[in-house]
VEXBA-431472 format. One record per atom (N, C-alpha, C): residue number from 1; residue in three letters; atom name; x, y, z. Coordinates in Angstrom, 1 decimal, padded with zeros to 4 digits. Atoms other than C-alpha are relative to their C-alpha. Layout:
BEGIN
+-----+------+------+--------+--------+--------+
: pos : code : site :      x :      y :      z :
+-----+------+------+--------+--------+--------+
: NUM :  ALA :   CA :      X :      Y :      Z :
...
+-----+------+------+--------+--------+--------+
//
This chain:
BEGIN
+-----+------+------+--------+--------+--------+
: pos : code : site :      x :      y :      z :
+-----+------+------+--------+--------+--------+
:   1 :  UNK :    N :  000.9 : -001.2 :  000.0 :
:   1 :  UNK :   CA :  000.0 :  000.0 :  000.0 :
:   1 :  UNK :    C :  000.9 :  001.2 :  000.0 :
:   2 :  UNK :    N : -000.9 : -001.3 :  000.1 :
:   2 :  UNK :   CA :  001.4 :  003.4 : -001.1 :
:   2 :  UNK :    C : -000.6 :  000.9 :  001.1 :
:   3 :  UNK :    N :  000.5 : -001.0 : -001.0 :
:   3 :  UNK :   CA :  001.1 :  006.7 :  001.2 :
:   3 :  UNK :    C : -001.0 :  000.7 : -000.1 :
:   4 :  UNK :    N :  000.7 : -000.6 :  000.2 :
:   4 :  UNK :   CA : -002.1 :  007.9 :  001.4 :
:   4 :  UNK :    C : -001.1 : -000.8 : -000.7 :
:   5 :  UNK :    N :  000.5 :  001.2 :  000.9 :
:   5 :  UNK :   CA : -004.0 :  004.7 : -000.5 :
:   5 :  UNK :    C : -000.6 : -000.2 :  001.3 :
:   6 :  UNK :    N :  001.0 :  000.7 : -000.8 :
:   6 :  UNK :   CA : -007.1 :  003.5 :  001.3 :
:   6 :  UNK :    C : -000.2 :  000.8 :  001.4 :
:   7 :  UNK :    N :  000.4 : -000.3 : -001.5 :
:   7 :  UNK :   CA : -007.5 :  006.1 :  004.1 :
:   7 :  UNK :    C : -001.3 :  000.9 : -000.1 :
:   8 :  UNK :    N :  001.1 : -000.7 :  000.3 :
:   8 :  UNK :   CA : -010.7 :  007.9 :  002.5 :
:   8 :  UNK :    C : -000.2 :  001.1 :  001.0 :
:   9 :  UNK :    N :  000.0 : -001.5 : -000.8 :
:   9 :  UNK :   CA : -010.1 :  011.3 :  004.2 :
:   9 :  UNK :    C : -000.1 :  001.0 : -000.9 :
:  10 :  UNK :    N : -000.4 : -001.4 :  001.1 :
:  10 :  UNK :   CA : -010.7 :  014.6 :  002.0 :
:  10 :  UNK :    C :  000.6 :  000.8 :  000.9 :
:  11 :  UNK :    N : -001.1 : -001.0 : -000.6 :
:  11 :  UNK :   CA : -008.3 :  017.1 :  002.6 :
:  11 :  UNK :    C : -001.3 :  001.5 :  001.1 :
:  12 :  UNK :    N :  001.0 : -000.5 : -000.7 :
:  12 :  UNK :   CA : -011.4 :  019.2 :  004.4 :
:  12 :  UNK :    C :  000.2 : -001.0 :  001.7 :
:  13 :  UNK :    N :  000.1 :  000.8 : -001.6 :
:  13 :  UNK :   CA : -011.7 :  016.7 :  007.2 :
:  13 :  UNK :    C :  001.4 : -000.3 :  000.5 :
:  14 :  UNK :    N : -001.2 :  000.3 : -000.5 :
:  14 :  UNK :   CA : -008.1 :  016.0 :  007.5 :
:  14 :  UNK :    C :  000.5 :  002.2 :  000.9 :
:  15 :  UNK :    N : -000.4 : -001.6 : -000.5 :
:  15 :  UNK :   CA : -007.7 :  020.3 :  008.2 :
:  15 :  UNK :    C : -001.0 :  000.0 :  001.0 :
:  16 :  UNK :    N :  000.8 : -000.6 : -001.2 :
:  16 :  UNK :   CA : -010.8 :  020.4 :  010.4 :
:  16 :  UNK :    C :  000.9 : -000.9 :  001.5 :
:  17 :  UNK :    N :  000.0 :  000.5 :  000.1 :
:  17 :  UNK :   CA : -009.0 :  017.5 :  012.1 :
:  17 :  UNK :    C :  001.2 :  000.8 :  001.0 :
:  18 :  UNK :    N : -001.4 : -000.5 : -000.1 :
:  18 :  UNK :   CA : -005.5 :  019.3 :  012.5 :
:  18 :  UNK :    C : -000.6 :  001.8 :  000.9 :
:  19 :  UNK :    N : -000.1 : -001.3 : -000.8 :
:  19 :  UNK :   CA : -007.2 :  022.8 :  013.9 :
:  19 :  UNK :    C : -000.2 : -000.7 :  001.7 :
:  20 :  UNK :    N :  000.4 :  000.9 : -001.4 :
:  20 :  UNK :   CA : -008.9 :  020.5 :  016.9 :
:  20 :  UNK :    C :  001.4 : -000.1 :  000.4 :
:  21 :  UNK :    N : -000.6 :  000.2 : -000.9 :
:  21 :  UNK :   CA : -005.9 :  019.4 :  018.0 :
:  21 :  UNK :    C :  001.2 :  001.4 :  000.1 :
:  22 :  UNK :    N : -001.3 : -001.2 : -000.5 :
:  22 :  UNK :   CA : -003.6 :  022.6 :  017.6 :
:  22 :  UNK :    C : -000.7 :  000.6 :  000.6 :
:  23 :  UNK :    N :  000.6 : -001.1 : -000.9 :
:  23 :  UNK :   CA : -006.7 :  024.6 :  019.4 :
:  23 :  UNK :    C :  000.0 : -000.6 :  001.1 :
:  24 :  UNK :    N :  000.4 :  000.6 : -001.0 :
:  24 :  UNK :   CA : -006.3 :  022.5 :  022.1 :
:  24 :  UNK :    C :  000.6 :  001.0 :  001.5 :
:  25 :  UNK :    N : -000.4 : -001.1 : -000.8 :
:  25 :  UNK :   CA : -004.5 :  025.1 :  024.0 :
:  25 :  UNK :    C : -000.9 :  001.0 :  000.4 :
:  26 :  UNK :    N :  000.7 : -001.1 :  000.2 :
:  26 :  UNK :   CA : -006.9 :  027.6 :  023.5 :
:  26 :  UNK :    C : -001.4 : -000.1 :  000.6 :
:  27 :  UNK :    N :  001.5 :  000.3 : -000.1 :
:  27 :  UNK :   CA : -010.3 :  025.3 :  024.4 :
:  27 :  UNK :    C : -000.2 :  000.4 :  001.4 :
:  28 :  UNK :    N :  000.1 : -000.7 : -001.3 :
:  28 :  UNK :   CA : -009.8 :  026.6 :  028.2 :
:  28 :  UNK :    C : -001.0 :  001.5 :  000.0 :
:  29 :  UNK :    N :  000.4 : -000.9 :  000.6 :
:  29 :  UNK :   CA : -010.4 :  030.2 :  026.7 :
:  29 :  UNK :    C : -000.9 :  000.0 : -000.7 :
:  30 :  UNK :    N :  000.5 : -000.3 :  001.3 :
:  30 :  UNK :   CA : -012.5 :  029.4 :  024.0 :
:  30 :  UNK :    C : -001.6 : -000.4 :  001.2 :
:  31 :  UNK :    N :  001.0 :  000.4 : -000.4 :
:  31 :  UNK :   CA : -015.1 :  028.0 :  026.4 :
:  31 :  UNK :    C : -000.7 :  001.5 :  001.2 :
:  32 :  UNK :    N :  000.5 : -000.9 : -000.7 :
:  32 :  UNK :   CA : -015.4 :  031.1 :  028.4 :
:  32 :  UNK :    C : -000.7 :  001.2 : -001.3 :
:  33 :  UNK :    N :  000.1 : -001.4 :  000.7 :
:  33 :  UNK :   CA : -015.3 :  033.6 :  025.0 :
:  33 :  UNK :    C : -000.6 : -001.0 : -001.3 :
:  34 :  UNK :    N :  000.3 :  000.9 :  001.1 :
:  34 :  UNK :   CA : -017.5 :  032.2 :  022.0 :
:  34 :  UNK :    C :  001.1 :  000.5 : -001.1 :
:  35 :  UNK :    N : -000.8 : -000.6 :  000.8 :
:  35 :  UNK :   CA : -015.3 :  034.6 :  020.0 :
:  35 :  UNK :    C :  001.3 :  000.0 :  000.1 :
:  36 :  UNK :    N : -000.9 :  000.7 : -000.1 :
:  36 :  UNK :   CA : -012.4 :  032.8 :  021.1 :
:  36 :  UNK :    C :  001.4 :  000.3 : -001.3 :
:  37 :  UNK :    N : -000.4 :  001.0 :  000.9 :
:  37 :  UNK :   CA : -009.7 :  031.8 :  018.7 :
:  37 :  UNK :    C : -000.1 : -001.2 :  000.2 :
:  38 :  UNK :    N :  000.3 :  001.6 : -000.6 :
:  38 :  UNK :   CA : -009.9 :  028.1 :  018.1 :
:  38 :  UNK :    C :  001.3 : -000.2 :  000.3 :
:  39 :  UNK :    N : -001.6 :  000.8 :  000.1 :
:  39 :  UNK :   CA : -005.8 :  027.6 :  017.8 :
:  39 :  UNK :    C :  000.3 :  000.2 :  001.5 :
:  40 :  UNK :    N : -000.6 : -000.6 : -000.8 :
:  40 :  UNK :   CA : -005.1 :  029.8 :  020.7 :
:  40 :  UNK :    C : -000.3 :  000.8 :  001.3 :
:  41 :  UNK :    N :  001.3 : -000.5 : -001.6 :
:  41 :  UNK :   CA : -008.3 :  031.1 :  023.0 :
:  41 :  UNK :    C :  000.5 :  001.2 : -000.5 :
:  42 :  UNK :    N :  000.1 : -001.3 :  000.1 :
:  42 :  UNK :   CA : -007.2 :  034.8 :  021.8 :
:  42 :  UNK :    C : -001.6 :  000.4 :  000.3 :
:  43 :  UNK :    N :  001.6 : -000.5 :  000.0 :
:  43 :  UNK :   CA : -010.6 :  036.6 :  022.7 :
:  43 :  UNK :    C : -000.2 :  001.6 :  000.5 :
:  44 :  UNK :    N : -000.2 : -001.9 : -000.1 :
:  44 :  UNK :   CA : -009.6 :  040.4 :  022.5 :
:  44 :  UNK :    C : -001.1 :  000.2 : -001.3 :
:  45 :  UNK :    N :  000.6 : -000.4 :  001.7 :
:  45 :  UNK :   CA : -012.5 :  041.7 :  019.7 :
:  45 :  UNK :    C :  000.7 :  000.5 : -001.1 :
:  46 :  UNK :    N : -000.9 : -001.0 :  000.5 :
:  46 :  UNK :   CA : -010.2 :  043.8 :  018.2 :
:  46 :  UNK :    C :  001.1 : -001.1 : -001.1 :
:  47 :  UNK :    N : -000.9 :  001.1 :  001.1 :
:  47 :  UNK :   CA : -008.2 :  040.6 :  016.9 :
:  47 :  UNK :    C : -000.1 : -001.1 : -000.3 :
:  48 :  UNK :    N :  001.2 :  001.4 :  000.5 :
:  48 :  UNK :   CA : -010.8 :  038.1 :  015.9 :
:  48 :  UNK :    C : -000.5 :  000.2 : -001.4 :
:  49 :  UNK :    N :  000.8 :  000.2 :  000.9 :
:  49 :  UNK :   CA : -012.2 :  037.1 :  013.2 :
:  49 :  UNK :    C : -000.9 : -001.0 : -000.6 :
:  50 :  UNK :    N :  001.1 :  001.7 : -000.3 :
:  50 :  UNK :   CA : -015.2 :  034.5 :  012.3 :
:  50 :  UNK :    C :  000.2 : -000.1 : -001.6 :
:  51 :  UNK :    N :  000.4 :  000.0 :  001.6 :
:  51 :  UNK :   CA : -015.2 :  032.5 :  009.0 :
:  51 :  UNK :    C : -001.4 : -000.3 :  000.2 :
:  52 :  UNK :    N :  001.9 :  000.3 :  000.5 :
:  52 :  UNK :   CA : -019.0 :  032.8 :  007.6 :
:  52 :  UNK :    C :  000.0 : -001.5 : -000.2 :
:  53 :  UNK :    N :  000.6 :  001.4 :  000.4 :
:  53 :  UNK :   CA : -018.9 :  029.5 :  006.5 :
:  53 :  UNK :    C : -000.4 : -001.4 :  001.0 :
:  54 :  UNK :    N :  000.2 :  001.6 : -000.9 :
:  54 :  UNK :   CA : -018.1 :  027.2 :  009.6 :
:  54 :  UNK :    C : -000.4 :  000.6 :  001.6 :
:  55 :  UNK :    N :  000.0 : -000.8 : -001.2 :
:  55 :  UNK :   CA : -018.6 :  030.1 :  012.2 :
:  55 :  UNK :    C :  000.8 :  000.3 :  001.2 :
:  56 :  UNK :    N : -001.1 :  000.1 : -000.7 :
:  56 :  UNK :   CA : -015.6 :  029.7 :  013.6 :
:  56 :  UNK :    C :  001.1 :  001.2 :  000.2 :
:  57 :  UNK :    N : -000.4 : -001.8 :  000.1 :
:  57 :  UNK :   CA : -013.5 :  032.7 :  015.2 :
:  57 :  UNK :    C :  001.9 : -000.1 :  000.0 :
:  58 :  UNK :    N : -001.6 :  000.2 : -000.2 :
:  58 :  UNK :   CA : -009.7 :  032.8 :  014.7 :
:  58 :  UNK :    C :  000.6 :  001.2 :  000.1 :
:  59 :  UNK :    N : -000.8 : -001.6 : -000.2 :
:  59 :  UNK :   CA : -007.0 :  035.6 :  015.5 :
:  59 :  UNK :    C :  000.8 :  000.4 : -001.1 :
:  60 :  UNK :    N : -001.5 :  000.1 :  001.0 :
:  60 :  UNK :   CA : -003.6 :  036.8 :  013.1 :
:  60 :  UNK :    C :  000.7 : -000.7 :  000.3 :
:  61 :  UNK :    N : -001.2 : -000.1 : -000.7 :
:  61 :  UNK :   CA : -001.7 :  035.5 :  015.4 :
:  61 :  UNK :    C :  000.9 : -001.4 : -000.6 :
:  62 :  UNK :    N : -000.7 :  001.4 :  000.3 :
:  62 :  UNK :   CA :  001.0 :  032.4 :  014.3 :
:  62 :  UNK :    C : -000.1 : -001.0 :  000.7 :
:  63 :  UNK :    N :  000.0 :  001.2 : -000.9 :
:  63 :  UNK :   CA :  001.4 :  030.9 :  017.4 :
:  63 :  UNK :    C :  001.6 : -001.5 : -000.9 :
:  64 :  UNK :    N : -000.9 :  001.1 :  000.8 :
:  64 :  UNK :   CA :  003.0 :  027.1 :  016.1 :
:  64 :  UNK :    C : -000.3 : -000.1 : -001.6 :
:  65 :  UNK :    N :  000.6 :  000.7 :  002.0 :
:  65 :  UNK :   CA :  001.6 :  027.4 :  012.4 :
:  65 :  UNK :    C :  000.6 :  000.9 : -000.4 :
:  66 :  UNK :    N : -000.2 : -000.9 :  001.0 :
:  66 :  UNK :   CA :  003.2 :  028.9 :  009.7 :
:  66 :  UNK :    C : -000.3 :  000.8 : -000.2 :
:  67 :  UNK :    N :  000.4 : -001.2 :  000.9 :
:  67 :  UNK :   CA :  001.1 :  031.5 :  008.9 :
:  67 :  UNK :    C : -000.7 :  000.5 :  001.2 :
:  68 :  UNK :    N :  000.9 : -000.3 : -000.9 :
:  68 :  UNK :   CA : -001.5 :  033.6 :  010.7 :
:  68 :  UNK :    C : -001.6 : -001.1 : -000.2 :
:  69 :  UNK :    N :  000.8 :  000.8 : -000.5 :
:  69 :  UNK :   CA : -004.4 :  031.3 :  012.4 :
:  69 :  UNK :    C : -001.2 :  000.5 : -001.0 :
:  70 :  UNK :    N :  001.0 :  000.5 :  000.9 :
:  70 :  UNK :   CA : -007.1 :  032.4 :  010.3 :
:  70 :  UNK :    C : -000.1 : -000.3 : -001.8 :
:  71 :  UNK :    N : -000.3 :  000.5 :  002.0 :
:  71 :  UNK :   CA : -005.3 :  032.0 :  006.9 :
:  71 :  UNK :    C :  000.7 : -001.1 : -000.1 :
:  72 :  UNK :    N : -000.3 :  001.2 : -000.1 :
:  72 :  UNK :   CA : -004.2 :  029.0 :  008.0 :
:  72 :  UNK :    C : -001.2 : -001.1 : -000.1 :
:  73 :  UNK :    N :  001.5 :  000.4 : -000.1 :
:  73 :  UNK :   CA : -007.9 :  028.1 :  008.5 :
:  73 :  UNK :    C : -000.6 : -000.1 : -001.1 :
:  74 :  UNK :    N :  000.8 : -000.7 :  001.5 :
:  74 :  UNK :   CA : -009.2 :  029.5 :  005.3 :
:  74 :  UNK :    C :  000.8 : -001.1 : -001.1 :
:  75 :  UNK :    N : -000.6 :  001.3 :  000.9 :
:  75 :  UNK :   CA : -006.6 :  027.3 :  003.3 :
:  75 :  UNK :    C :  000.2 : -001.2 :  000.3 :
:  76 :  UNK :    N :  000.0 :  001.5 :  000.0 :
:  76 :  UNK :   CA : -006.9 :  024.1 :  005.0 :
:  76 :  UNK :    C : -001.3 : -000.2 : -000.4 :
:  77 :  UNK :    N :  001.7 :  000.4 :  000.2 :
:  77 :  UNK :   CA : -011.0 :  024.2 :  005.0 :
:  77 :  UNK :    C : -000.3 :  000.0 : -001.2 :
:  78 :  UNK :    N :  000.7 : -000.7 :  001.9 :
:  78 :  UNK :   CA : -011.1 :  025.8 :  001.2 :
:  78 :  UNK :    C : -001.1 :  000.7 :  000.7 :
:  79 :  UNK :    N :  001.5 : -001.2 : -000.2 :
:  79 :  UNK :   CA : -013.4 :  028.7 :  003.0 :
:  79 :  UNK :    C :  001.0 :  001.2 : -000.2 :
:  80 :  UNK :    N : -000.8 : -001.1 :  000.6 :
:  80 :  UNK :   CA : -013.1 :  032.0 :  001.5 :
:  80 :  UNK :    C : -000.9 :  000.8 :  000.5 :
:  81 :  UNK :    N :  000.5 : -000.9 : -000.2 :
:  81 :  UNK :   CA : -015.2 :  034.2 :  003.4 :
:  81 :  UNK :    C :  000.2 :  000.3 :  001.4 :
:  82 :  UNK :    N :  000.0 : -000.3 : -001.8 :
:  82 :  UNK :   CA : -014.7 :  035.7 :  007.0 :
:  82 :  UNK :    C : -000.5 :  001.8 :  000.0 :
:  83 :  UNK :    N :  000.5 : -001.4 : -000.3 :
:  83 :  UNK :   CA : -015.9 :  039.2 :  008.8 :
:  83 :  UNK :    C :  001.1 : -000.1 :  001.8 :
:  84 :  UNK :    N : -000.5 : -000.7 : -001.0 :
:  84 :  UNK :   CA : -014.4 :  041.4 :  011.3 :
:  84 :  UNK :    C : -000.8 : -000.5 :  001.1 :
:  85 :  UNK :    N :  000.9 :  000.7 : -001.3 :
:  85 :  UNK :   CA : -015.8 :  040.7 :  015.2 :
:  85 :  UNK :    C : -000.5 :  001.6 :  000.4 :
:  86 :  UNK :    N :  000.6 : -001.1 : -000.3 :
:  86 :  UNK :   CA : -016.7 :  044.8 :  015.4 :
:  86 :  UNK :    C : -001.1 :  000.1 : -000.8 :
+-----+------+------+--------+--------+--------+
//
């Protein structure tokens, strides 16, 4: 069996999959502030943002990911729409 043969995951569920466990830091925070981030519990308004599509609120911030948390979000899910939290 080659890599990636017979594990029927789309790349959607494998990203939703990968935020869960990097926001695991954050679910302390995230359970007090709906407007949370998920990666990281940020929950300042000011540096949130929700994507429309899954309603989920993320910050800029890097933290352990490459990039900033909600464009890290936006290109794992394939969602292309989010709004400010003011």
């Amino acid at each position: 069996m080659t890599v990636g043969e017979g594990r029927g995951r789309d790349d959607e569920q494998v990203g939703e999959e990968d935020e869960e466990e990097e926001g695991r830091g954050g679910q302390q925070e995230a359970a007090n502030y709906h407007f949370a981030c998920k990666y990281c519990g940020i929950h300042d308004p000011a540096a949130v943002v929700q994507c429309l599509v899954c309603s989920k609120w993320f910050c800029n911030g890097r933290g352990n990911t490459s990039g900033a948390h909600i464009v890290n979000h936006l290109v794992r899910a394939k969602h292309k729409v989010r709004s400010d939290q003011g």
